[in-house]
C-alpha positions in Angstrom: 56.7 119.5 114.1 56.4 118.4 110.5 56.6 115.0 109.8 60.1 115.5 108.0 61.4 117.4 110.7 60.6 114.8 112.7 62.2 112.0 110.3 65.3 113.9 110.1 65.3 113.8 114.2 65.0 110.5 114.0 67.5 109.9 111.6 70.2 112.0 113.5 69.9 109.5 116.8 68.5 106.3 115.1 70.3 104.2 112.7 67.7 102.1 110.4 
């Protein structure tokens, strides 16, 4: 996975 796929993953189920 690249790392802004990853980030985007992130993003989708963890709000910062």
């Amino acid at each position: 996975m690249t790392n802004s796929h990853n980030y985007a993953f992130l993003s989708s189920h963890v709000e910062l």
